[in-house]
Each structure stands twice: as C-alpha cells, then as structure tokens.
N, C-alpha and C positions, 0 to 999 in steps of 0.2 A: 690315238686320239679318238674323240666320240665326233658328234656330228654337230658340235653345239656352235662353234667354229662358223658352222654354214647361215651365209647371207649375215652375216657383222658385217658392220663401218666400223673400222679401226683405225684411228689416227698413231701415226707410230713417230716421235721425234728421234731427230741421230738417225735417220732410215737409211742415208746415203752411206753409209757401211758398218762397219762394228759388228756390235749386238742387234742396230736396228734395223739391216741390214739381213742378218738373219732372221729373226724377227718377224719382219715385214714377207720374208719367202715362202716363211711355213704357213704363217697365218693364212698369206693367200692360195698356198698348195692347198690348204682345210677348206678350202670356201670361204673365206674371207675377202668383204671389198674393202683393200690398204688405201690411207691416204700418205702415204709420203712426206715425211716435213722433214728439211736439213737443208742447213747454209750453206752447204756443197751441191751447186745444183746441177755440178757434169755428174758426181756421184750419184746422187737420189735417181738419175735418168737413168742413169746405166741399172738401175733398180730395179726402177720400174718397168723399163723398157723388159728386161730378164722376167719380170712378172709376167708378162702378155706372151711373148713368145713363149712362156710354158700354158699358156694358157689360163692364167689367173688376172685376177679383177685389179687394177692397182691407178693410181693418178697422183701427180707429182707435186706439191706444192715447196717450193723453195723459199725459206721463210728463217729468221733469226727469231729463235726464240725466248731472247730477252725483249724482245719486239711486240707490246700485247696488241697491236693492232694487225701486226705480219700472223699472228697466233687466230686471232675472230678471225682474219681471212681465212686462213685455215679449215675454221672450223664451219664456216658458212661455204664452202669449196664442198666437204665432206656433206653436207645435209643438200646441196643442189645434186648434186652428182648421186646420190644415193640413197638421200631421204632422210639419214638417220645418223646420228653417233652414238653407236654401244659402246664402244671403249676406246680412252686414249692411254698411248703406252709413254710414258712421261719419262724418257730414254736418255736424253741428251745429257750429254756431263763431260766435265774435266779432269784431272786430278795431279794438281801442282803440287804435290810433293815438296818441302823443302821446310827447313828449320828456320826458328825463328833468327836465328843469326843472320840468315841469308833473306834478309828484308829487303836489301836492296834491288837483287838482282830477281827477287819474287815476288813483288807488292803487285807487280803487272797483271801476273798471273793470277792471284791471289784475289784481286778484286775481279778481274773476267770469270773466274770460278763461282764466284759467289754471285752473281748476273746470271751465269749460264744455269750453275747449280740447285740456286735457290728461285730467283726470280725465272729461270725457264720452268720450272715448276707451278708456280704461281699463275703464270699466265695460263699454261695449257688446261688447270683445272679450271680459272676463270672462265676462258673462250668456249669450253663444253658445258659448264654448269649447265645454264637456262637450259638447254636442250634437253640435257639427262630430266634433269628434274619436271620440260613439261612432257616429256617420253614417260614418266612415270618408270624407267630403269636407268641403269648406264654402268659403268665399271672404267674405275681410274686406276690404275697401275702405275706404281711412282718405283725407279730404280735406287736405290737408295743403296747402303754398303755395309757389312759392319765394323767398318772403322768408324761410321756415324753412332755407335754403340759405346765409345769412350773416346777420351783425348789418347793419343800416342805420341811421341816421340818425331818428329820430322813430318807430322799429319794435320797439326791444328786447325790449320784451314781446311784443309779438306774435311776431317773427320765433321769440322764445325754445319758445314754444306750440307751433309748425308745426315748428322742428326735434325737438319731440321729439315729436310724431306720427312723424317719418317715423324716427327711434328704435324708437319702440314696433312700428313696422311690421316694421324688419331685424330686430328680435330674434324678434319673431312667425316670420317666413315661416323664420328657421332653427329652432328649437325644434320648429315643428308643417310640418315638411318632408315632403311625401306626403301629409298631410292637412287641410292647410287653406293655400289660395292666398291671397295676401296682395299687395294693389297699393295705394300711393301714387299720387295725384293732387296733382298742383302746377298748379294754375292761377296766370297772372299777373293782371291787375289785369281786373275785369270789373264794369259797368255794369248797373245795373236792379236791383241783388238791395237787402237791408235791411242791407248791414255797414256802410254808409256811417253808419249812424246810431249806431254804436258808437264815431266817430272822436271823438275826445277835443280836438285842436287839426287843424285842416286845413291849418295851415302843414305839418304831418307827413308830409304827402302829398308834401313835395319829395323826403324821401329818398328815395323807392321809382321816382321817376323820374332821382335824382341829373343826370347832364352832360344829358337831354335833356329837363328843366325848360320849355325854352323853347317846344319842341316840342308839348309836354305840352299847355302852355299854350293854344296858340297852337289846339290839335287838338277842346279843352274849349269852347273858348270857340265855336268852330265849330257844335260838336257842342249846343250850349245856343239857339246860333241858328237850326239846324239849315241848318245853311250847309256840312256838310262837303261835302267832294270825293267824288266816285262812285265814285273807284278806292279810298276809302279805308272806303268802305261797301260793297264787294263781295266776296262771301267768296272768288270766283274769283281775286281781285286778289292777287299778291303783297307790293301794298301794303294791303292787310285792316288795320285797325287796331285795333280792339277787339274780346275775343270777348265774346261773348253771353250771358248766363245758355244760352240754349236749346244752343251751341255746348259749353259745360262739360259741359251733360247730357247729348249727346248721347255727348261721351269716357267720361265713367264709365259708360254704360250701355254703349258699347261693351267696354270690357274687361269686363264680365260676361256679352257675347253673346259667350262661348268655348268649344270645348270645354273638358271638367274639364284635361284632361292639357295645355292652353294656357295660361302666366298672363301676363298683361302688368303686370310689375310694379312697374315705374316709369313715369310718362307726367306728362311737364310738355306743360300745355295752354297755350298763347301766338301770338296772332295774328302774323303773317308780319313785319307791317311798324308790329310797336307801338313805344310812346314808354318803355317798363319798364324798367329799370336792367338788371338780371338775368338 
C-alpha cells in the first residue's frame, strides 16, 4: 500500500465481521480514521475495540442500515469525531439464495435482501452525499457481485439486489462527476464470510456454478476434507481456486489507496482458476 490511506474518515457498513471487518483493520493499520456501522453492536466493538489496541483510529456506530435516519447519524458521528468523510465502504448485504419454487419459505428473506441490499445502499450514499460534494471530494465504494451481471438460476433475488447496486453506482459516478469517485466491486464466490447463512435452499448453489457443478463439487468436498491440491491453494498458482475474505479486502482497500485524481471504478475480484459460472 502507498500512503494515500493516511488520515481518511472511512465509513465501512457490515464492519462487525465479514469483509467489513477486515476491511475496516487494514484501512485503519494504513492510517485510516474507521467509522464502524453494523447492527451487530457486540461484533462492531469487538472491532473496534481490536482497532485501538493495535493502535488504530476507529469509533463504533451501531446502526441498521435500511434505517436512513440510523445512517445521517452515522454520518454526522463521522464529520464530529473527525471532521471529514472521504469514503463510505457500502459493505452490508445478504444473499438468500433460493428458487423461485421455494417462495414460501424465502419471500422473508427475499424482501430483507432487498432493504438490506438495495435500500442499505441508498441510504449510506444519501447520508454522505452533502458532505462529499461540499468537501469538493469523496469516494463511495458499493459491494456489488457478479451475479448482479445476469439472471441465474436459484439467484433472482439476489442477482436482482447486485444489479442494482452497480445501477445506483453508474448513475452516481455521472451525476457527481469531479466530485465524488464511485467504484463497484464484483466479487465471485468466497468462503469463510456469514452469507452462507442467508441461503435459503443449497441446491441454489448449482446455478452460480451452472456447466462446472461437477468441479464444484468435486473442489468442496476437498476443501471440507482438507484434502485440496497445493496449486489450487496457492495464491501464486494460476490454478488459485478460491478467493478469501482477506483477498476481497485487500481489493477494496486497494482501490481506495489512490490518489483523488485515480478511480478504479469497476474491479471484479475472481480467483484465476475457480469453478464460477461468470
């Protein structure tokens, strides 16, 4: 990393573990001052708490971010405490997985996704706007997937969610053109985080591997025995087969270590030699 990192206010939603989580560690090992936002508020502490004791800048707001009033607190938390918001990292998401046959036992999910997915989005660019724009910079980073790149198979909902993050992103970065940087992140499929526990039917999981199911399979089952192959656990490897929560973080923190007048505004994150449909 470069030095760009040093003295940000970065809002980070989903901070209380995950990716935001990671996230929010690096940013603040860079010199970064984190704001904290997650509806888990023993998690987000235990966070930020971890933040200070390594000696990083960090403060907790526990807030639901289908909540646009929990969100402006947010972000008026962030500009008392620090003066500033450079960037919010629009992190928080779901991913209820499940076909459309299984409506009943997924509609729940299905609408909480789309509150979390879409309108947690909505809000966090709302609650920072004014700020960026009378800062004259800012930088909005939206988590987005690409299964929001097409419809799949057992995904509709969701893919529906992530396409319109990266919606909300295009109409952003032209509207606020010169003053506020705007980057989509598309990750493929990644291991270790908590969405798994949002999947609704795990047969749903075939879609987003569609013709290399077998592979999939064959990679999973490995990976549970811990029986995989070396080249396909080496990040060096062009056969790399899965990335990492720590591999995700490391891409989004990277396109925020830039300068202002850099943006990187599209970046799908995807290991070299995965099983992913996409």
């Amino acid at each position: 990393m470069s030095d760009h990192l040093q003295g940000k206010t970065i809002i980070i939603t989903g901070a209380g573990g995950g990716f935001g989580k990671l996230i929010a560690e690096m940013c603040a090992a860079a010199g970064a001052h984190v704001v904290g936002v997650d509806i888990d508020g023993e998690g987000l502490a235990r966070v930020v708490d971890g933040i200070a004791e390594s000696g990083g800048s960090a403060v907790a707001h526990v807030a639901d971010v289908t909540d646009m009033g929990q969100m402006r607190a947010a972000a008026a938390l962030a500009v008392d405490r620090f003066g500033a918001i450079d960037v919010i990292v629009n992190n928080a998401g779901v991913m209820p997985l499940a076909f459309f046959a299984d409506h009943e036992r997924a509609w729940e999910k299905w609408h909480k996704a789309i509150d979390i997915n879409i309108k947690g989005v909505v809000n966090g660019i709302s609650a920072v706007y004014d700020q960026m724009i009378a800062q004259g910079r800012g930088q909005v980073v939206n988590i987005s997937s690409i299964y929001g790149n097409g419809g799949f198979e057992g995904s509709g909902v969701y893919s529906a969610t992530k396409a319109a993050v990266t919606m909300l992103s295009d109409s952003l970065r032209i509207e606020a053109k010169g003053k506020i940087k705007v980057t989509t992140v598309k990750p493929t499929g990644v291991a270790g985080t908590n969405l798994a526990s949002w999947i609704v039917n795990d047969r749903a999981i075939r879609g987003i591997v569609g013709q290399r199911a077998a592979s999939y399979r064959e990679h999973i089952t490995e990976l549970m025995q811990d029986a995989l192959p070396a080249e396909l656990t080496d990040v060096d490897s062009v056969e790399y087969w899965l990335i990492t929560p720590e591999d995700l973080a490391r891409a989004v923190v990277h396109v925020i270590d830039q300068p202002w007048g850099i943006s990187l505004s599209d970046v799908t994150v995807r290991a070299s030699g995965e099983d992913y449909l996409y």
